[in-house]
Every structure is written in C-alpha cells, then in structure tokens.
C-alpha positions as CSV (number, residue, x, y, z in Angstrom):
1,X,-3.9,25.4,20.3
2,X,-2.1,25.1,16.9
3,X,-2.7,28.0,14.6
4,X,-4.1,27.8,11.3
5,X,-2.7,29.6,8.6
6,X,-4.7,31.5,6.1
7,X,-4.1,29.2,3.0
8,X,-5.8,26.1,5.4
9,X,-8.4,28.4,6.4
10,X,-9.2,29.0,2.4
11,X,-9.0,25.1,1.9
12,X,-10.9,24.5,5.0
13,X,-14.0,26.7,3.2
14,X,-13.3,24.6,-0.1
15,X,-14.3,21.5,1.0
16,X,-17.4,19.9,2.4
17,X,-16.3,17.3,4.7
18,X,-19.7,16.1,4.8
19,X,-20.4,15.3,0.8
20,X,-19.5,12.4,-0.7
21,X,-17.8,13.3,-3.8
22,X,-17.2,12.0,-7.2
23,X,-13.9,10.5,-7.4
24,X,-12.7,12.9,-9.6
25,X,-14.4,15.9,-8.0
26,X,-12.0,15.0,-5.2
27,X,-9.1,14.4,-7.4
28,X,-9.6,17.4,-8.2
29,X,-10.1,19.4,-5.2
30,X,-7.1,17.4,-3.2
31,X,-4.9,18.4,-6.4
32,X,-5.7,21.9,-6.6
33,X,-5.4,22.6,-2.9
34,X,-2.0,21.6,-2.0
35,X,-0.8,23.9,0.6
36,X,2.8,22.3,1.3
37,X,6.1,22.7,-0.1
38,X,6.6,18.9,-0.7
39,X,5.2,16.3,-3.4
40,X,2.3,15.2,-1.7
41,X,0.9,11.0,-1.9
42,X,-2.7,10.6,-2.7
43,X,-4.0,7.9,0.2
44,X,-6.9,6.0,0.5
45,X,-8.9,4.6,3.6
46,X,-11.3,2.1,3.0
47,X,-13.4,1.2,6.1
48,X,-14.6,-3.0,5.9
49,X,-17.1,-4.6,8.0
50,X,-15.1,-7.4,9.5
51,X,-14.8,-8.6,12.4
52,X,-11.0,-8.4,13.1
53,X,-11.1,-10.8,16.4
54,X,-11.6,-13.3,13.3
55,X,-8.5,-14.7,11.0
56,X,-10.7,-15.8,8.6
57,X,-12.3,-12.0,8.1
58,X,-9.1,-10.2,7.8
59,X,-8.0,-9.3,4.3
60,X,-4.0,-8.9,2.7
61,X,-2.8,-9.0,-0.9
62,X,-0.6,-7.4,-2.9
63,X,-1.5,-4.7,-6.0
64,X,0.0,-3.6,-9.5
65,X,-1.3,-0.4,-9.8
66,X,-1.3,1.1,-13.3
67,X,0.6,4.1,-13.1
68,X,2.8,2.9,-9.9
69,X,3.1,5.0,-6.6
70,X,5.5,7.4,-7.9
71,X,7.9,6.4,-4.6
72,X,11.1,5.0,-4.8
73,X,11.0,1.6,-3.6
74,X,14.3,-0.2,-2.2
75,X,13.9,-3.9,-3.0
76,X,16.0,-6.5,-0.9
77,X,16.5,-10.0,-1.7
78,X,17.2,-12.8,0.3
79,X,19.4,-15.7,-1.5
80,X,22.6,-17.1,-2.4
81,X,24.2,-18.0,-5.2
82,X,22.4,-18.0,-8.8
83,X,19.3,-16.8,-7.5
84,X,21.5,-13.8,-5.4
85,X,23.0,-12.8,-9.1
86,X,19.6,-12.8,-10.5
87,X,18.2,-10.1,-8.0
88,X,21.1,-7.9,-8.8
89,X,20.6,-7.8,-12.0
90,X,17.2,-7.1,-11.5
91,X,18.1,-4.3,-9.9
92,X,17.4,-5.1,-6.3
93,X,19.1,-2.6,-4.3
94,X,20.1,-4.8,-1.2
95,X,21.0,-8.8,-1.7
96,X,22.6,-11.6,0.5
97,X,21.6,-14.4,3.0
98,X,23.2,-14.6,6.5
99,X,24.6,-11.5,6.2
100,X,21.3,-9.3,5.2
101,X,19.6,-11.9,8.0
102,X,21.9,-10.4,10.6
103,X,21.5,-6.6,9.3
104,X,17.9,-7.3,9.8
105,X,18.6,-8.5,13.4
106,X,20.5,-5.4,13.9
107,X,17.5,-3.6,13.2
108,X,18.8,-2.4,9.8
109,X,15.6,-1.8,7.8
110,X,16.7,0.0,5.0
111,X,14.3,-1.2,2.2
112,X,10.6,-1.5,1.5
113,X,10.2,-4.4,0.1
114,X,11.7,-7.8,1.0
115,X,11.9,-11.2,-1.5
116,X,13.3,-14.0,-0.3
117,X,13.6,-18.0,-2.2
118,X,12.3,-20.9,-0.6
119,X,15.5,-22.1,0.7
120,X,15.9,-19.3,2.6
121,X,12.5,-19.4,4.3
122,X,14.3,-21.3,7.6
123,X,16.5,-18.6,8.1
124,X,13.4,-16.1,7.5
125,X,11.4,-17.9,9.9
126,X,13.6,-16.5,12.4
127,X,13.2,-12.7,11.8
128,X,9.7,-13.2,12.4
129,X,9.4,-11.2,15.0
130,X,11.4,-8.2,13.4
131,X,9.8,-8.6,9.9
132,X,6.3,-8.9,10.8
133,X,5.5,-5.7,12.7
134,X,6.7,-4.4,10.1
135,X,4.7,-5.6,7.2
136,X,8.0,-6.8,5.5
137,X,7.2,-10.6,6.0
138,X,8.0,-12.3,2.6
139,X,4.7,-14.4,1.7
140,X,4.3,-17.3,-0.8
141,X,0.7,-16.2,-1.5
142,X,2.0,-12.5,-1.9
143,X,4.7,-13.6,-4.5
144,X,7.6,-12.7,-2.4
145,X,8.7,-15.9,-1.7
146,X,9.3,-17.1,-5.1
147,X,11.9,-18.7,-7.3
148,X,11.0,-16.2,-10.1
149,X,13.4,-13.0,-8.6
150,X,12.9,-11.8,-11.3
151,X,9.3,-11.1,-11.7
152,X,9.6,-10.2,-7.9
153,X,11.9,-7.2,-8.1
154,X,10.7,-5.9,-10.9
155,X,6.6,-5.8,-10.0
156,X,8.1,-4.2,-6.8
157,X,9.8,-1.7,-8.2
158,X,7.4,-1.0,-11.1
159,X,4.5,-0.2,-8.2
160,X,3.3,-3.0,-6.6
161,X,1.9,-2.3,-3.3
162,X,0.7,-4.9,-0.5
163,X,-2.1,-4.2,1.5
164,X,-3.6,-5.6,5.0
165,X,-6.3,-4.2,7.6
166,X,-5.6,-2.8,10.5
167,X,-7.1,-3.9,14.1
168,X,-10.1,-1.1,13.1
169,X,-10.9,-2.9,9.6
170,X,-9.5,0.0,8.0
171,X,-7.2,-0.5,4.9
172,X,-4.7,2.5,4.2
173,X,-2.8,2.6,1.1
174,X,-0.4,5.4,-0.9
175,X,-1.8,5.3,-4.7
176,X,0.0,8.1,-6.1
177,X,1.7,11.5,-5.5
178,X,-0.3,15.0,-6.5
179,X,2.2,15.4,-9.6
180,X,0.0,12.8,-11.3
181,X,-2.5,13.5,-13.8
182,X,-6.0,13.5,-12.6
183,X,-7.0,10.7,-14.9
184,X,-3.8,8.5,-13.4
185,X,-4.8,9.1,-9.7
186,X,-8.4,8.1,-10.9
187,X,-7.1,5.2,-13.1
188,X,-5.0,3.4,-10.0
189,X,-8.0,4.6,-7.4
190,X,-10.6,2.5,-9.3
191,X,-7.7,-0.8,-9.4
192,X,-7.3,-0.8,-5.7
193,X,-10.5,-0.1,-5.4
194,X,-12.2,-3.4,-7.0
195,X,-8.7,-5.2,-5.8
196,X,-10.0,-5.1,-2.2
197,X,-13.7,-5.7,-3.1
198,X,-12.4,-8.6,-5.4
199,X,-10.9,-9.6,-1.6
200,X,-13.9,-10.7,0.0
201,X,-13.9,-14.3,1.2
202,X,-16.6,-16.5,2.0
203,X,-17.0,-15.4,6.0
204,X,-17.1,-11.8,4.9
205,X,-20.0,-12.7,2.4
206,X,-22.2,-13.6,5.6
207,X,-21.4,-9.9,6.9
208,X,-24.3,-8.0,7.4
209,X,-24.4,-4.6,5.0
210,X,-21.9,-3.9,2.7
211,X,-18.4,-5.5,2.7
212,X,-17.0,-2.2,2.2
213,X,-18.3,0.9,4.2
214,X,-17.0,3.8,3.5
215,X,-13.6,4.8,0.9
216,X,-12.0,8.2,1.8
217,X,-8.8,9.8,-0.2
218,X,-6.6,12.5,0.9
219,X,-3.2,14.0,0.3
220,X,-0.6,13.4,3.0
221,X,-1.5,16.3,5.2
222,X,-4.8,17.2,4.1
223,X,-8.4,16.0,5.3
224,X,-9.7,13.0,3.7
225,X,-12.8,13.4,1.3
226,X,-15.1,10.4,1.7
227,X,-16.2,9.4,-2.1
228,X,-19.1,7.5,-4.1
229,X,-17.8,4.3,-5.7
230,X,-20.2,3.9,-8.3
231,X,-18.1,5.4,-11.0
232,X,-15.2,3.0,-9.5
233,X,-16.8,-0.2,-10.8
C-alpha cells in the first residue's frame, strides 16, 4: 500500500468529503491546500442523467471562459493558401494541408486544438479515425470548421475549451490553474457551469430528476469536493 505523507494526512483531516460546499468555500479549501511542487488545474466533474446508449442525450460544445485556462494551447490549422497565411498571422503555431494531414497520419499530435476550412474537410474526413479518439475532430457546429481563422485561433488561444460526456455521463473539464484568484476560479466555474445546463436538449428535458446530478471540483491531484450550485446561477 502507497504511503501517505504527513502534509496529505493534514489535508485529508481538512476536508469533508461528505459536505457539499459553497463554491467558494471549496475554492478556497483546494487553493490553500496544495501539497505539490507544480501549478496545479482546477477541474470540474459534472455528473448528467443521460442515457449515453442515446445520440440524441449526449451533450458537446465548446466554451469561452472568462479568465481562460491559464494552459498554453497549440493551435493548428488546416488550409492552403490565403486562408494558410491568415492562421499564421493569427498566431497559430502549426499550419498546412497535405502535409500537417500526413503528420497527423504519422501520429504526430502535437497541438491541442485543430481548425480546419471547408475545403479541407475531404481531406479531414480521412483522419477520422486518428482525430476522433482524440477529441481533435474540427466541427462546424463547434466553430472549428470555419472560414473566419481568424476568430478561430484566437478564441482558442484566448481559452476556449470544448466539452463532451463521457460513456458514464460525466463531463470533465480544466477551468483554471490554483495561481488564480479565488474570484477568477469562481467567475469561469459559474460560465461552464450554466454552459452545460444551457446544453440540455429536448430528449434530456423528458429525463426524470435533474439534468445535472451532481458538480465536483478538484485540483489535479487532490480529492474532488462535491458543491451546491445555487450560488452558480
């Protein structure tokens, strides 16, 4: 069995896994009890009642939050010619056509975030399989297929985040790093917050009990604090 070191143990004794908290009670609390050498994210877990057998019930956008994620995205693009000189000096990091397509084939993922113009949606088609696990499938209805590149790259960059359930219903989502201030941590928790209950579509309206069931934050490797929404509305 894995030790536990004396600062956990203290932390451990600071917080009531079995409270729900006031957002910024657990703001708070995560903040203050840090016990790692590294710049910790703030994530959330919000638990839906879908049914994720069902297309229809499952839920993906994409986010602006407020005070960005405080990460580093790498945007790529995906065009040619005006479009290609436009991302660049947008300041996407990565930009081409058949040549980024056969990177990606290669398995060369380096970047978050991918953008792509209609024209090149054949050729994007074909990555499917690569992109997809991956959650780095441009989308129309997420904005990253788009002639506007760019709005695209700089929303990405500025801390736009896309979102999607998993097969449990759960969304997971970084919102921050611990270096924020409290009020900035609270500020993008409440946006994604009424972003995914602003998600519901008309199957999940016929859900029975609440669309969403329970909203948890943590730090990266600390326990998650479940929390009341009511001050989030």
């Amino acid at each position: 069995m894995k030790k536990v070191s004396k600062k956990r143990k203290v932390i451990n004794q600071k917080m009531n896994l079995s409270k729900k908290y006031d957002p910024k009670e657990a703001i708070k609390l995560i903040k203050d009890n840090s016990y790692v050498n590294f710049n910790e994210s703030l994530d959330i877990a919000i638990k839906l009642s879908i049914d994720t057998s069902k297309t229809d019930q499952n839920i993906r956008g994409v986010i602006n939050l407020p005070h960005g994620t405080g990460k580093k995205i790498r945007v790529a693009v995906m065009a040619k010619d005006e479009k290609a000189k436009e991302a660049k000096e947008a300041g996407a990091d990565i930009v081409g056509d058949n040549d980024l397509s056969e990177n990606i084939q290669k398995g060369n993922l380096d970047f978050d975030f991918l953008i792509a113009t209609p024209d090149m949606m054949p050729t994007i088609g074909k990555l499917g399989k690569i992109l997809g696990p991956k959650g780095l499938m441009p989308n129309p209805k997420l904005g990253s297929v788009t002639q506007d590149i760019t709005i695209a790259v700089k929303s990405a960059k500025s801390g736009q985040i896309q979102y999607r359930n998993d097969k449990s219903g759960i969304v997971h989502a970084g919102i921050g790093k611990l270096t924020f201030k409290e009020e900035d941590l609270f500020e993008n928790l409440k946006v994604f917050y009424n972003a995914i209950l602003k998600n519901k579509s008309e199957t999940t309206k016929k859900t029975k009990g609440s669309f969403i069931k329970k909203v948890s934050i943590a730090s990266t490797m600390g326990f998650g604090l479940e929390i009341n929404v009511g001050s989030l509305l």
